[in-house]
C-alpha positions in Angstrom: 14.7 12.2 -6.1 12.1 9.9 -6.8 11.9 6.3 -7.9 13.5 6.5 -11.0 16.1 8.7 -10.0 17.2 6.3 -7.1 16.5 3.1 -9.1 18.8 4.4 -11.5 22.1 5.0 -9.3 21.6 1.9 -7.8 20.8 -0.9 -10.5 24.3 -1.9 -10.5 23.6 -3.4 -6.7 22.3 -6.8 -5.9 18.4 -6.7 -5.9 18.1 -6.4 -2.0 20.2 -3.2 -2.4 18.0 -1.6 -5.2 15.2 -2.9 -3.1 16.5 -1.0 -0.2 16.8 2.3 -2.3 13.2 2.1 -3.9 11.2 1.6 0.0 13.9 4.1 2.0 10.4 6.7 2.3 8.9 4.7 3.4 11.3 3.7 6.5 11.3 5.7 9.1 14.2 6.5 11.7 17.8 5.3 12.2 17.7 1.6 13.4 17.7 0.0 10.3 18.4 -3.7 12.1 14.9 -5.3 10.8 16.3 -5.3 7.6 19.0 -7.5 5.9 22.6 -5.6 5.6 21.7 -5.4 1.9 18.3 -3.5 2.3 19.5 -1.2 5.0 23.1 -0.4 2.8 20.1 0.8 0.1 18.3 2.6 2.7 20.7 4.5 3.6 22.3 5.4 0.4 18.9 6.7 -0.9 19.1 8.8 2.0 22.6 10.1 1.1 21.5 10.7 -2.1 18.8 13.0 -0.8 20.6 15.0 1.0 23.5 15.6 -1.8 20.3 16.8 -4.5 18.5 19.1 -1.7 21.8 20.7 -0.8 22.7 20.7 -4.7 23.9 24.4 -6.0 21.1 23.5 -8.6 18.6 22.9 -6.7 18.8 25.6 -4.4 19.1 27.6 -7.9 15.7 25.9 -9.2 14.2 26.7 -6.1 14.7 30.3 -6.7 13.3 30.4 -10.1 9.6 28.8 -9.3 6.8 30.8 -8.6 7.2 32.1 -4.8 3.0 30.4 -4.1 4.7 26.4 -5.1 8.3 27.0 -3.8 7.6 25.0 0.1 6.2 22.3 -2.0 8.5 22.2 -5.4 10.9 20.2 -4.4 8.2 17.4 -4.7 7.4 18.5 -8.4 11.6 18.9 -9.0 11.9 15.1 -8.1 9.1 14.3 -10.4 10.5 16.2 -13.2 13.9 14.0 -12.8 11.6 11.1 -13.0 10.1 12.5 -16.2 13.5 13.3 -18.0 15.1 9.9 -16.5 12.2 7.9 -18.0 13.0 8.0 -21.7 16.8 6.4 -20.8 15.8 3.5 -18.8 16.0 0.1 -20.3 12.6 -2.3 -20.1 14.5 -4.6 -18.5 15.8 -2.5 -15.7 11.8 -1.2 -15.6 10.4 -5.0 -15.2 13.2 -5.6 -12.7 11.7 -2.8 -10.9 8.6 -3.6 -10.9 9.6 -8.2 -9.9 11.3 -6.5 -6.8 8.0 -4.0 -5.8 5.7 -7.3 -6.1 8.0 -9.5 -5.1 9.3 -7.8 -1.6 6.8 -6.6 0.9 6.9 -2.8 1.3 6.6 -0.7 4.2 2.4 -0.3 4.8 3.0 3.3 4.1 3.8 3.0 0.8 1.8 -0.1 -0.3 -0.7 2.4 -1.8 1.5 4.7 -3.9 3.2 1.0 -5.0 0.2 0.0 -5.9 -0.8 3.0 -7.7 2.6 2.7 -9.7 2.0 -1.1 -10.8 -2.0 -0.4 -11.9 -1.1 2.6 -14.1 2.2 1.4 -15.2 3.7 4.8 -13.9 7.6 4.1 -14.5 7.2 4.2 -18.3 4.8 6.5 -18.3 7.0 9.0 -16.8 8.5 9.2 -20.3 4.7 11.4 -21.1 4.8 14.6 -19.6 1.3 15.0 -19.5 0.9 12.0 -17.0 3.7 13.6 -15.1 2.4 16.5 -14.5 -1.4 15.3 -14.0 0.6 13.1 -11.3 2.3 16.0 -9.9 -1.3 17.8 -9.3 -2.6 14.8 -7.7 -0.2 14.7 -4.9 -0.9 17.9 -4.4 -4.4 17.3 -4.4 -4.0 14.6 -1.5 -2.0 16.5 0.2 -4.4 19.2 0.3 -7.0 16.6 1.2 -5.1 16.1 4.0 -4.8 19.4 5.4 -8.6 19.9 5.0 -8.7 17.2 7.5 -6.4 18.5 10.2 -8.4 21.8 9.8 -11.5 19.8 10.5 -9.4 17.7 13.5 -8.1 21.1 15.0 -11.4 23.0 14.6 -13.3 20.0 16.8 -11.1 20.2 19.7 -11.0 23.9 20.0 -14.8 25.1 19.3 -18.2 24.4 19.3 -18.2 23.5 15.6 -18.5 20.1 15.6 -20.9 19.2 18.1 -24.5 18.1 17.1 -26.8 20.3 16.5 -30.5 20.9 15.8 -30.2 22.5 12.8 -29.4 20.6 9.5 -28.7 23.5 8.0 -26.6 24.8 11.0 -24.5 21.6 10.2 -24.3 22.1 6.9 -22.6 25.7 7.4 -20.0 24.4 9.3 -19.2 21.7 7.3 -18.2 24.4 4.7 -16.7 26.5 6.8 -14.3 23.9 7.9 -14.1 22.5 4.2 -12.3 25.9 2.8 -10.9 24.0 -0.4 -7.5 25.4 0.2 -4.9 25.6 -2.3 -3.0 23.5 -4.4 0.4 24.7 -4.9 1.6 22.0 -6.5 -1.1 22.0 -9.7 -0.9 25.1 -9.4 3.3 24.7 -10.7 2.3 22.7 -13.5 1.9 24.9 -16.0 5.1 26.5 -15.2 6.8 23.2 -15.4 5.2 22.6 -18.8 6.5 26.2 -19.6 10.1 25.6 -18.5 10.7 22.3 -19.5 13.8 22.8 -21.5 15.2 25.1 -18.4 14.7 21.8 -16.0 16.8 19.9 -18.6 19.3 22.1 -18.7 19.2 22.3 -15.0 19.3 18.8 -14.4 22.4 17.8 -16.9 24.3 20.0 -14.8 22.9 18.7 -11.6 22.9 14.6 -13.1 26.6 13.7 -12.9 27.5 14.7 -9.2 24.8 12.4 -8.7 26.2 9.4 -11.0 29.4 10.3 -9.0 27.6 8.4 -5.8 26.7 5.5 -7.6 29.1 3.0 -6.2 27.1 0.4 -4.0 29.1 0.3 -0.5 30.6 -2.7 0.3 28.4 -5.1 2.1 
């Protein structure tokens, strides 16, 4: 799930719970003991609640139905998509208590861009659009195919000639491209089928939703 979805099944905790729940992707590994009891009980329930949607009947179901090119990649779009049909129930309140605890807290440096990114654009209620969903969707794919253009380029200079100078500019130039192959983006590429199915996904998710409201009991701290 993504920020919504967690923010959701745990705004009935204190604030350094929730708090806990909205940076857990950004934390990596199993000693949690930098963090207060409160933030690492959050932590770790977000990760519980991962692990109960990917193993979901539902969402091994969903994964089934989306086109075979986006399916390593559509879990990313399926959590957005909750997001999206999430967005329209959540109360301003619970969205500016959000949004005191993401500029209040300091965040793990991995995600102090994509927080950043949410506050500017004012993303958790504009979730609600699905235009702006979806546009979001593609440009997570789009970085993420950034990325991989760079490994290419990473792994192609440590096993040829490609990247060493040369004394041809246009020689350069070639390479450049060759090493640039623009790759695919599976995930844009799953947005018009999102669009398409919409009212399939909601379907999908009100039988998928209340298993997950069954977790939402903050453990004792």
């Amino acid at each position: 799930m993504n920020f919504l979805g967690h923010a959701r099944l745990s705004l009935a905790g204190s604030d350094n719970f929730l708090f806990g729940n909205l940076i857990a992707d950004g934390v990596r590994g199993s000693d949690l003991s930098d963090w207060s009891p409160e933030v690492e009980a959050g932590i770790r329930f977000h990760r519980r609640c991962d692990a109960v949607i990917d193993a979901h009947p539902e969402t091994r179901w969903l994964l089934t139905q989306v086109p075979p090119s986006s399916r390593r990649v559509a879990g990313i779009a399926l959590d957005m998509m909750w997001d999206h049909l999430l967005a329209a129930e959540m109360h301003d309140d619970d969205i500016e208590r959000l949004y005191r605890l993401l500029a209040r807290e300091e965040v793990p440096s991995r995600l102090s861009s994509l927080i950043e990114w949410i506050q500017v654009r004012d993303a958790l209620r504009r979730y609600r659009e699905l235009e702006f969903t979806l546009a979001t969707i593609a440009s997570i794919g789009e970085r993420m195919t950034a990325r991989r253009r760079l490994r290419q380029i990473s792994d192609t200079c440590q096993t040829s000639d490609t990247c060493k100078p040369s004394d041809s500019r246009n020689e350069r130039h070639t390479h450049k491209v060759v090493s640039l192959d623009a790759g695919a983006n599976p995930l844009a590429d799953m947005t018009p089928w999102l669009a398409d199915n919409r009212a399939m996904l909601e379907d999908s998710f009100a039988r998928l939703w209340p298993d997950m409201l069954a977790l939402r009991q903050p453990p004792a701290i």
